[in-house]
N, C-alpha and C positions, 0 to 999 in steps of 0.2 A: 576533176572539177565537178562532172554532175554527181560521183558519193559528196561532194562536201557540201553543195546544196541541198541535198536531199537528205544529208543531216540534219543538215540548221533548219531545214523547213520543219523535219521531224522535233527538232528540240524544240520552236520556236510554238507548234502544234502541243506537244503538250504543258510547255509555260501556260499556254491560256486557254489550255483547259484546267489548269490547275490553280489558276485564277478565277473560276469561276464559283470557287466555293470559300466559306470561311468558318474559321470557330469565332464562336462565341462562348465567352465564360460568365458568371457571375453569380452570386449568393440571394437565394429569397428568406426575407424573412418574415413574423409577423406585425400587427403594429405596434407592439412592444418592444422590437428588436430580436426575440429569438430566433432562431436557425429554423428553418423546416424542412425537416427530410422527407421525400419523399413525395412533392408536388412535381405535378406533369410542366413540363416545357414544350413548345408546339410549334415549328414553324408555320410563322402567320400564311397561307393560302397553300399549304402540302400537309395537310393533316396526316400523312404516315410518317410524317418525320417527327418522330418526340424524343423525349430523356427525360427522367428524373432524378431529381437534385438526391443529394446523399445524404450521411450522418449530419456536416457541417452545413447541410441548406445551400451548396455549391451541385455547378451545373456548368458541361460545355457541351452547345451543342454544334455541329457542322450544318451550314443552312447556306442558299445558294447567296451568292455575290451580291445579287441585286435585292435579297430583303430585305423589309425597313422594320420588320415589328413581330418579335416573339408574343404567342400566347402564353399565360400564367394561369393554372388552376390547381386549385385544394383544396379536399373536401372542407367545409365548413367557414371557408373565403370566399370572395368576389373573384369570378374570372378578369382577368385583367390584359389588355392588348397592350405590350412596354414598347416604347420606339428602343430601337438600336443607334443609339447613341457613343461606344466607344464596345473595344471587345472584350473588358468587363466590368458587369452590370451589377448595380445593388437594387433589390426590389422590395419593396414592402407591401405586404396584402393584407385587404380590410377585412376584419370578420361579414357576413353575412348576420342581415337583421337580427332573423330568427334566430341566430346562433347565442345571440348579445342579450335575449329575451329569457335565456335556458329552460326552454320548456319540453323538454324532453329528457331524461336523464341519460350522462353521455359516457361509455366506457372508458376506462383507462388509455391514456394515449400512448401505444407504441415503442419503448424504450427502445433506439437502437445499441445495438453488441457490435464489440470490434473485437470481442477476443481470438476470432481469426483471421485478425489485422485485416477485413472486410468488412463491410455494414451488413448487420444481420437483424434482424426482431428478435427478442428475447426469448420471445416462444415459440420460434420456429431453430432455436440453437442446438445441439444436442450436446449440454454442457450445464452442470448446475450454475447457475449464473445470478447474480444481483448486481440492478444495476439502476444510477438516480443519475436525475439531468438537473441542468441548474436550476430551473426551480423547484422542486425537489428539496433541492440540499440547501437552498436558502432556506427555505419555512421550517424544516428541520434543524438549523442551524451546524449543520455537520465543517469543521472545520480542520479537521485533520484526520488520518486513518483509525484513528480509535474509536472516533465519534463515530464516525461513518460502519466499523465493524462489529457498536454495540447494538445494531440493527439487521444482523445478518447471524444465523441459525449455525452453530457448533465452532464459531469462532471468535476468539477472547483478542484482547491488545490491553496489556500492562506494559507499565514502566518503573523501573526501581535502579537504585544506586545514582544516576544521575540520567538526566537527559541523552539520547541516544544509546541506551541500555533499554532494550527493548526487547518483549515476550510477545509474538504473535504465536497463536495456538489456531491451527487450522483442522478439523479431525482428529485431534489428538497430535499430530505432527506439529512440534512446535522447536521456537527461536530456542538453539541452544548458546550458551553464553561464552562472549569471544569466536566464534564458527558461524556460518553460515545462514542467512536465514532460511525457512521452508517455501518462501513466496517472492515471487521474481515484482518486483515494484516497475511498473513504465512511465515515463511522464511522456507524453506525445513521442513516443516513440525509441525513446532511450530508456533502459533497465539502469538502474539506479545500481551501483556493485557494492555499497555499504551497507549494510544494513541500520547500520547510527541514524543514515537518511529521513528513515522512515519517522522520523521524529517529527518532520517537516510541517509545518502550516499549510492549508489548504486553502488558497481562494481564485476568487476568479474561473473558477471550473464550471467544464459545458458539458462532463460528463465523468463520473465513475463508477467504476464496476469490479468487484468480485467475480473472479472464476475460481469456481474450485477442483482439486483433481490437479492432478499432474500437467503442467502445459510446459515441459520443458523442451516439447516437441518445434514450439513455436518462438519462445522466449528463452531458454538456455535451461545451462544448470540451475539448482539452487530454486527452481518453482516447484518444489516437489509435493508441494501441498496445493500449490494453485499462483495468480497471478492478479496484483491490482493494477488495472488500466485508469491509468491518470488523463483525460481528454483538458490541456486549460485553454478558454476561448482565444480565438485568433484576434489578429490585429483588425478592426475598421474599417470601412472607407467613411464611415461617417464619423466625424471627432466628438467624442463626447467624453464625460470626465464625474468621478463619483471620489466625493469624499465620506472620511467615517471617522467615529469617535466613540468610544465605548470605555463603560467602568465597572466598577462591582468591589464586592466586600475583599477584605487581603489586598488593600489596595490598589487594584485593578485598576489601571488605565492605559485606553491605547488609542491610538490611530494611526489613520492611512490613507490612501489617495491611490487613484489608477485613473488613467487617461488611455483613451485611444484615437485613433483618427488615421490622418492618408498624409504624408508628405509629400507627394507624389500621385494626384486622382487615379485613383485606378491601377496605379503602379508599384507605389512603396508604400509600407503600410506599417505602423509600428504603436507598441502599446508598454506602458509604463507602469508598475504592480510595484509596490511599496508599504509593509507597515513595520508597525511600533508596537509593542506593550511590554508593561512591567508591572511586577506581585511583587510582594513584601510578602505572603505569604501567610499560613494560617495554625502549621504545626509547628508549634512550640518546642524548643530543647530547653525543659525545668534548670539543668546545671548552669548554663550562661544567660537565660532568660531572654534568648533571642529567636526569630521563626528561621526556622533553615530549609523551608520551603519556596524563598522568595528565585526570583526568574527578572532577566531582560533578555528580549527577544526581537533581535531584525532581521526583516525579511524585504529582498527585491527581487525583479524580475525584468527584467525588459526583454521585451522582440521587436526585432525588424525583417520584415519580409517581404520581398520583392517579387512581381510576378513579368516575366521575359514573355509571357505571351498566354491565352487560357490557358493552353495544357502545361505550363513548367512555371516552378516559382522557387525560390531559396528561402528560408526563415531562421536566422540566427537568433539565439537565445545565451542570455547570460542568467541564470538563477541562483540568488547567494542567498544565507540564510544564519544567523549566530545568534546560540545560547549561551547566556551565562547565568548562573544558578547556583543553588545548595546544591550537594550531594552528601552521597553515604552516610546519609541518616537513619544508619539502622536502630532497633529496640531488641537490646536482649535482658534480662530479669534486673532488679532493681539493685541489686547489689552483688557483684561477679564474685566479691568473697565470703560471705556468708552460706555455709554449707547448707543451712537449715532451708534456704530460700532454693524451693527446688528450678531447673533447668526453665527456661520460656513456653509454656505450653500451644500447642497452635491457633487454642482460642481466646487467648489472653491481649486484651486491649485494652487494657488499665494502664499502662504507660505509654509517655511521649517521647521522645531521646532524648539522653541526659550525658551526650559527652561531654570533655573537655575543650576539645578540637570542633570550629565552624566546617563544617567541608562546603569545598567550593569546587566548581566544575564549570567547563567550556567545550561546547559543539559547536561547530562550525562545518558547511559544507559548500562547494562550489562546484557548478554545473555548466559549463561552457556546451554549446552543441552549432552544428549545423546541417541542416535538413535541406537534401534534395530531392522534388519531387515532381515527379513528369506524368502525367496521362498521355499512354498510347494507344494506336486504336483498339487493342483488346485486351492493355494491361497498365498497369500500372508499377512505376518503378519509382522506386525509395533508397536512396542515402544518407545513413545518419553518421556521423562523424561528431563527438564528444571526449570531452575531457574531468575526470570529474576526480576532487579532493576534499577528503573528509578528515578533520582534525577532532580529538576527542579527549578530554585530559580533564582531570581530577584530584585533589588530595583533599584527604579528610583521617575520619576515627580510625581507628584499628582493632580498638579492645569496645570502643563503645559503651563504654563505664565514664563515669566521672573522677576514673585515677586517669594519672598520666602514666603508660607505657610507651603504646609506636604509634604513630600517622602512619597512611597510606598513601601514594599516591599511583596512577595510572596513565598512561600515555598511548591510544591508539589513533595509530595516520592511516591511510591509505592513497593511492595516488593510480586512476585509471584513464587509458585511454581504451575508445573501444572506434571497431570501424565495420558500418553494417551494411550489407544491402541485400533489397528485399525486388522480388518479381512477381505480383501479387494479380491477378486474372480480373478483368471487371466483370460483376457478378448482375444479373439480373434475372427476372423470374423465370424466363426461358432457360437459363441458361444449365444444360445437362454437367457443365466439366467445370468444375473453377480450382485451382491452383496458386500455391503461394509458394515461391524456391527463394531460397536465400543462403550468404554467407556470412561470417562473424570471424573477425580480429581481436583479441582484449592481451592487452597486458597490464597487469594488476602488481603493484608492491605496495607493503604492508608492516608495517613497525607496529611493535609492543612491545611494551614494558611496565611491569608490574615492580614497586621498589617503596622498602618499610623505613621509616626514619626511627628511630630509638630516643627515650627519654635519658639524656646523658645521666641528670642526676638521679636516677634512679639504676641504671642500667653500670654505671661508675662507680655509683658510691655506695656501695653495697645492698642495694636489691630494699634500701629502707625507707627510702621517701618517695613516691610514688603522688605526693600531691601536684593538681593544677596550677598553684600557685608560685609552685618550686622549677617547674619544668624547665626542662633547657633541653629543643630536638635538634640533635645532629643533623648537618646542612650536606652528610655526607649517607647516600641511601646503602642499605644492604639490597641489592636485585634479588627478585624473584626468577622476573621472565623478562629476558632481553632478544626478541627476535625480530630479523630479517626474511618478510617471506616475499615471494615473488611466484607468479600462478602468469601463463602465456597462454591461452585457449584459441583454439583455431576450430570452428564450428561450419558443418554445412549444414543444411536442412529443408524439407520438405512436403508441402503437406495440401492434399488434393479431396476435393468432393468429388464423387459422382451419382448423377440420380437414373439410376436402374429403371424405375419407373418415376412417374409421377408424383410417387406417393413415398417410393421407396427410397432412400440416399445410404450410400455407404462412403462412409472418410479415413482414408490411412497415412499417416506420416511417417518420417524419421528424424530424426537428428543424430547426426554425429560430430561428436566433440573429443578433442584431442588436448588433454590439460597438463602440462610440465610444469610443477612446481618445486620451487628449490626453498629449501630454511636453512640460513644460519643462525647458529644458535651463540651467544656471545658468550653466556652461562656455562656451556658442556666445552665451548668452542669446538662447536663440529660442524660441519656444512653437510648438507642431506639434500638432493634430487633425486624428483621420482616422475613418471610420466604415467598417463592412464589413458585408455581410448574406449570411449563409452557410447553406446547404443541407447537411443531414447525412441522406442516404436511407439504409435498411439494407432488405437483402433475404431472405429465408431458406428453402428448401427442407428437409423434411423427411419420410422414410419412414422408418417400421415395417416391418422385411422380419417381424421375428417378436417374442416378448418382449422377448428380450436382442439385435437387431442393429438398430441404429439408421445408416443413412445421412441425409447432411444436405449442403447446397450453401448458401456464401453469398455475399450483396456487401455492404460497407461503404465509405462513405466517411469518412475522417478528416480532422480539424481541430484545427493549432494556431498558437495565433493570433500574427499578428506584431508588430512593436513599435519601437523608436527607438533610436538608439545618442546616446552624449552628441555627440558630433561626427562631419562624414566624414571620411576616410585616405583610404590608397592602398588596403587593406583591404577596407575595407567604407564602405557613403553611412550618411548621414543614419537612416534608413528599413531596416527588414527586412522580407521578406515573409512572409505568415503560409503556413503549411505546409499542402498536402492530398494526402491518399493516395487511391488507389481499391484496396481491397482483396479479394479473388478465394482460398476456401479449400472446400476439402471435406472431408468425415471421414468415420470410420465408430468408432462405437463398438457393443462388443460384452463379454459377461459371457457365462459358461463353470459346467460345473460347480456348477450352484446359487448363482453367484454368488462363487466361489472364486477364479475369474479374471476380471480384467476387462484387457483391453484393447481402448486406443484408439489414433487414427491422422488426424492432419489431414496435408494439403500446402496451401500457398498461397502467391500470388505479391502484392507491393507496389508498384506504382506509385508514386512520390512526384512532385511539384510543388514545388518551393521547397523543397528540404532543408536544412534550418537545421545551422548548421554556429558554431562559435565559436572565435574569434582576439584578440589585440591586438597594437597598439603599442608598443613598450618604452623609447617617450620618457620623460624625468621630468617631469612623472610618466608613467605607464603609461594608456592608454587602450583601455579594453575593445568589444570589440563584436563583431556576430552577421553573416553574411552567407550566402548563399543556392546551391544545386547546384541548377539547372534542372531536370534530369532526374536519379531515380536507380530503381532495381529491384532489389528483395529476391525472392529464388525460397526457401523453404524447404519442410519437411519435420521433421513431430514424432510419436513412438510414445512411448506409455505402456502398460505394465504390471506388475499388481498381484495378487500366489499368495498365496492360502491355504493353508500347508500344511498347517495342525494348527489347533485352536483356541486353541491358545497362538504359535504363530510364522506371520509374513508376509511377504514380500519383496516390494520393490516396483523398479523400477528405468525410466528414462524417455531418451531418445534426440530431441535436435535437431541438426537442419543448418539453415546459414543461406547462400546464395550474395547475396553485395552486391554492385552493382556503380552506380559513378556513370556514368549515358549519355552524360548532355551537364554539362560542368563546367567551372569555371577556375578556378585559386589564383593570388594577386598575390603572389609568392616576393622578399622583398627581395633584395637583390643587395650591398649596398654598406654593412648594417648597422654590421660592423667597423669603421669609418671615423661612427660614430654620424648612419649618410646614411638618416634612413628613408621619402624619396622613392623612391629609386631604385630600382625593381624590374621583374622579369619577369614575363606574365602564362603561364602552365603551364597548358594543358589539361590537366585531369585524366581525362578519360573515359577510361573502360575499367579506371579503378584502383576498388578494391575502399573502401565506402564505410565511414569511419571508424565505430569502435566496434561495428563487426558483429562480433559472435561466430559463428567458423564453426562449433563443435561445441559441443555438451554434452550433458556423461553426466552420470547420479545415479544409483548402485544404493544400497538399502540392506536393512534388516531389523529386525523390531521383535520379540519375543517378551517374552510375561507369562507368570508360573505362580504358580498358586495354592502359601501356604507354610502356610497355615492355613484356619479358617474367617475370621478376621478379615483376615489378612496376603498381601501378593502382592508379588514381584520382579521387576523389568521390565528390559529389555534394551533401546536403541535402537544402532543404528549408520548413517554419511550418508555415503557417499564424494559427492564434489564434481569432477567434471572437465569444465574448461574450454579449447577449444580457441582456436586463436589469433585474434587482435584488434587489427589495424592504430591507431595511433594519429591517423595524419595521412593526408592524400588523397594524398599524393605516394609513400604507402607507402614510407617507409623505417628506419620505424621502426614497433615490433607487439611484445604480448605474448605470448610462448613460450606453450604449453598448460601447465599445472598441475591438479594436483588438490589437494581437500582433504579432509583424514577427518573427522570430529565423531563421539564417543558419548557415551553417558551411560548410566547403571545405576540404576534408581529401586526404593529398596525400600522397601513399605506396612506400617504398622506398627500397624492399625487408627486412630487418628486422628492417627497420627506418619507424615509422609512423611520418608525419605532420599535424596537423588537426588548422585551422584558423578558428575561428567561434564570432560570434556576439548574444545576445539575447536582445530583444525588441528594436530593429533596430532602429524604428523611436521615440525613448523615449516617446511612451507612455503613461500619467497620470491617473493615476486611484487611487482609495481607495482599500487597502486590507481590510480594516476594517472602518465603519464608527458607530460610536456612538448616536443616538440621544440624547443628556442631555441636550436638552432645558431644558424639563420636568423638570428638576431639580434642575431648577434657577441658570445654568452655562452654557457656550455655548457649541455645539456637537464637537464630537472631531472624527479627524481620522486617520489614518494609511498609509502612503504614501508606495508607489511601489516603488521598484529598480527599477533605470534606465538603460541606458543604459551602455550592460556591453559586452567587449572585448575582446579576447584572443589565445592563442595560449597553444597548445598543444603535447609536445613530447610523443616520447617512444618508445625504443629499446628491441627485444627480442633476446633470447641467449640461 
């Protein structure tokens, strides 16, 4: 009897001591509603008790029972005493007078980096990094990953054949067609497994960011070139609501609406992202005299997220998105039978498409998730749980003439689940050890199918009438590529800082991933499973010479993974191999002048293993597939920098070089296509020729300037010049596109809760290939992909 009192007394003893403390959580912002990282939290009369808020301008502090009132301060704010009113808090802080007055000229503010799914400064990262917060990428006008990449040093983003056919070039490491892309995509937290995704609209975003270099250490396979972190704003407590409307030439118009607020004060919190637009379009096909550029585009988003107490909250997300569009508009020479009219040459933009056939196309993608996430006392833990489907379909030309032979059409699905969690160390300036351990589930399937429809009457009645007028396509396709693939990845991984000294940090990780992929092939009718277990080590050196000079050394290894072709050729086998780099970079970054100037500076060199490389067949039907470059090596070199000149104007301007070169290689060059012989070929050493889709230069200068026009009102300026240096198409190098630039600006004027925004992209129209084909080879002429022109418009939107 006296243990069982002296139990209860014991439990009863520490109940109220444990009573005697509480958390508190809640978000500081400014008076415009931004986030503020990095403001001190204080309890009111124990001044050793602080925290500071994060990326998101969120904060829990523990303070005893009986407080009534946190301290708030930030440089360039009003210290503020908040009562404790509920245990989480929304706060807003005033600027300070003098701050309102700008008389002093103020350094750039602080981007934080999550690329190691921690809050970091960009210039204390050891990572070549770019990265914009919302306002930023409002004044900019950046609304999807292209925009946003035509402002970042040795990386391009085209789009051709239809929406969701996309070219991201990182290094010279770029999206090969049908496989993989080189850049792991995250939206808060989940990696996107489609690469079609990246097509996506952008809004409502609190932060993006470029990393380049290997991060599969962190993010999986498939980032072999680097990773975009998608941050979109969280839900509210306070309800507020923006609507938009926008037009422009190609008759452009759109709109949209996003709401947020608190269903629940302090509790549940959810936020509502919705828009519209539609083109008619700007490029003309002469044959049918219709644009087959034209586009309708919706997009939603909603979250709900629920907070069980400061340290835990849940945030389900549904994000859908559908294009419908022109495709496979390609241009090849004006007349496919007239001998005398030679082959498409690569600088030739004297023609518009002139098929017979409209091509139409459909992207569609769905992103279900749910996010758990817990603050403990010295870490943090993350569960993402997603589901995601991407549908992607097309028919159109074939021969791309204005005879009638075949249509094409294309069919890729995919359908994933993935299940993650993460154990990530809370980091603060003290802090000598931070650590992030986690594991990965995905199961991934994947249909394609590539399939030609035939002009009966030409195809039936003897090879004679080939006119538009006469056609009649078979409702029954010949396949090309009929596959079933299926990828199961089972990932652990790991990845720790430690600082040596004060000055000094060293970071090592690993990842290991376990990937079984099975293809059947409907075509060969063969079924193929193969399994792989890959090593992803990342290495990092890091010195503080002083505040603003940051030296850093690193090693990465990349991986992307390989996969099956419907059938072998003379081309390519059965089987591709999956890709790995060993990648070798150093930098220095450095900030000037309070922070006025910043520049920075990597060089690195690329090893590759099985460079993935993509071709086909141009039998009827056409037969698609991927085949491998032994050896190949990227040497580059990248500088960025960023003046402050005034507090109202900034220039930024950024410089890449790329040297490619394939070591060891070979291409199987048909010979005898003309004669419809697509056995017979040459095998071509490639070595020594410069490795497709390397971009050897890029420029980007630009300039942004705001001025205040009232107390309420302000004017903004942005401008983006774009210059791209040349970019072979094929290994045999004889065919590349010319260098080009491009302009973009826009003029944003505030009108207290009325935005104006007038803006232009590709000023001076421009002509380039987003895509060029060589099919000499193949006894038809090459074909290519023309650019949007110039395009115009205006921009509303009212908040309330």
């Amino acid at each position: 009897m006296k243990k069982l009192l002296l139990s209860l007394l014991c439990l009863t003893t520490f109940f109220l001591s444990a009573q005697t403390t509480k958390d508190i959580g809640g978000t500081i912002y400014d008076d415009t509603g931004i986030p503020l990282p990095g403001a001190t939290i204080i309890e009111k009369g124990n001044s050793t008790n602080g925290v500071t808020s994060d990326f998101n301008g969120e904060f829990i502090i523990t303070v005893n029972e009986e407080t009534k009132e946190l301290q708030i301060s930030y440089i360039g704010f009003e210290t503020q005493n908040v009562e404790i009113t509920s245990d989480n808090l929304s706060i807003s802080l005033k600027a300070e007078a003098n701050q309102l007055e700008n008389v002093t000229i103020q350094g750039f503010s602080s981007v934080a980096s999550r690329a190691r799914n921690r809050t970091q400064a960009i210039q204390s990262l050891p990572e070549t990094t770019v990265a914009v917060n919302a306002a930023t990428i409002e004044a900019s006008g950046i609304d999807n990953i292209q925009s946003f990449t035509a402002q970042i040093s040795n990386v391009t983003f085209t789009e051709a054949q239809q929406p969701g056919v996309n070219f991201l070039t990182v290094r010279g490491i770029s999206q090969i067609r049908n496989a993989e892309s080189p850049v792991a995509v995250v939206i808060d937290g989940m990696t996107l497994p489609d690469a079609s995704a990246m097509n996506m609209s952008l809004y409502d975003i609190e932060l993006l960011e470029f990393v380049k270099g290997p991060q599969g250490t962190l993010y999986g396979k498939n980032a072999i070139a680097g990773a975009v972190n998608i941050i979109t704003k969280d839900p509210t407590n306070k309800n507020k609501t923006k609507v938009m409307l926008n037009t422009g030439n190609g008759g452009l118009f759109g709109a949209g609406i996003s709401s947020s607020g608190a269903l629940v004060k302090s509790k549940l919190f959810y936020s509502v992202n919705g828009r519209y637009s539609t083109f008619d379009g700007l490029i003309n096909n002469t044959f049918l005299d219709q644009t087959v550029d034209f586009s309708d585009e919706f997009n939603i988003r909603a979250k709900l997220k629920y907070r069980f107490n400061p340290r835990w909250s849940a945030t389900f997300v549904q994000d859908n998105f559908k294009v419908e569009a022109g495709g496979n508009y390609y241009v090849t020479k004006t007349d496919i039978f007239d001998p005398n009219i030679p082959v498409l040459a690569d600088d030739d933009y004297s023609s518009e498409p002139f098929g017979d056939i409209l091509g139409d196309s459909e992207l569609s993608n769905s992103l279900s998730s749910l996010k758990i996430e817990g603050s403990l006392k010295k870490a943090k833990f993350q569960s993402v749980t997603s589901f995601n489907a991407t549908r992607r379909y097309y028919i159109g030309e074939n021969d791309y003439s204005q005879y009638a032979f075949s249509k094409v059409s294309q069919q890729s699905d995919s359908d994933t689940f993935s299940q993650e969690f993460r154990l990530t160390s809370n980091a603060n300036e003290d802090s000598k050890f931070n650590y992030t351990v986690g594991t990965l589930f995905q199961n991934s399937k994947r249909y394609l199918n590539t399939s030609t429809f035939l002009n009966n009457t030409y195809y039936e009645g003897g090879f004679i009438d080939a006119s538009a007028e006469n056609a009649d396509y078979s409702t029954v396709p010949l396949v090309g590529n009929d596959d079933d693939n299926t990828i199961q990845t089972l990932a652990g991984f790991g990845f720790v800082d430690y600082k040596l000294t004060s000055r000094f940090t060293i970071s090592a990780g690993v990842r290991v991933d376990y990937d079984k992929l099975t293809n059947e092939s409907r075509i060969s009718d063969t079924s193929i499973e193969n399994d792989i277990t890959v090593w992803q080590p990342k290495f990092s050196l890091a010195y503080q010479f002083s505040k603003n000079v940051l030296a850093y050394a690193n090693y990465g290894r990349g991986y992307r993974s390989g996969g099956f072709n419907s059938n072998a050729t003379v081309k390519f086998g059965r089987t591709y191999e999956p890709e790995f780099t060993n990648n070798y970079e150093i930098g220095l970054k450095t900030s000037f002048l309070n922070n006025r100037i910043i520049f920075n500076n990597a060089f690195y060199r690329i090893d590759f293993e099985n460079q993935q490389q993509y071709t086909f067949i141009p039998v009827t039907p056409a037969v698609l597939g991927i085949y491998n470059f032994e050896e190949s090596e990227i040497v580059g070199f990248e500088s960025e920098v960023k003046f402050k000149a005034t507090n109202n104007i900034d220039f930024f301007a950024s410089i890449g070089f790329n040297d490619g070169e394939i070591k060891k290689g070979t291409y199987n060059r048909l010979t005898n296509a003309a004669a419809f012989d697509y056995e017979t070929n040459e095998v071509v050493d490639v070595s020594g020729n410069t490795s497709p889709f390397t971009i050897e230069s890029t420029l980007q200068i630009g300039a942004n300037a705001n001025f205040k026009l009232t107390e309420r009102s302000t004017i903004g300026l942005n401008l983006n010049v774009d210059n791209r240096g040349t970019q072979y198409w094929d290994s045999l190098e004889e065919y590349k596109q010319d260098p080009y630039t491009l302009v973009n600006a826009r003029i944003n004027l505030k009108l207290n809760k009325i935005k104006v925004t007038v803006w232009a992209n590709n000023i001076f129209d421009t002509q380039f290939n987003t895509e060029f084909f060589p099919t000499a080879e193949f006894g038809f002429s090459n074909l290519r992909f023309p650019n949007t022109p110039t395009t115009v418009g205006i921009d509303l939107s009212y908040n309330f």
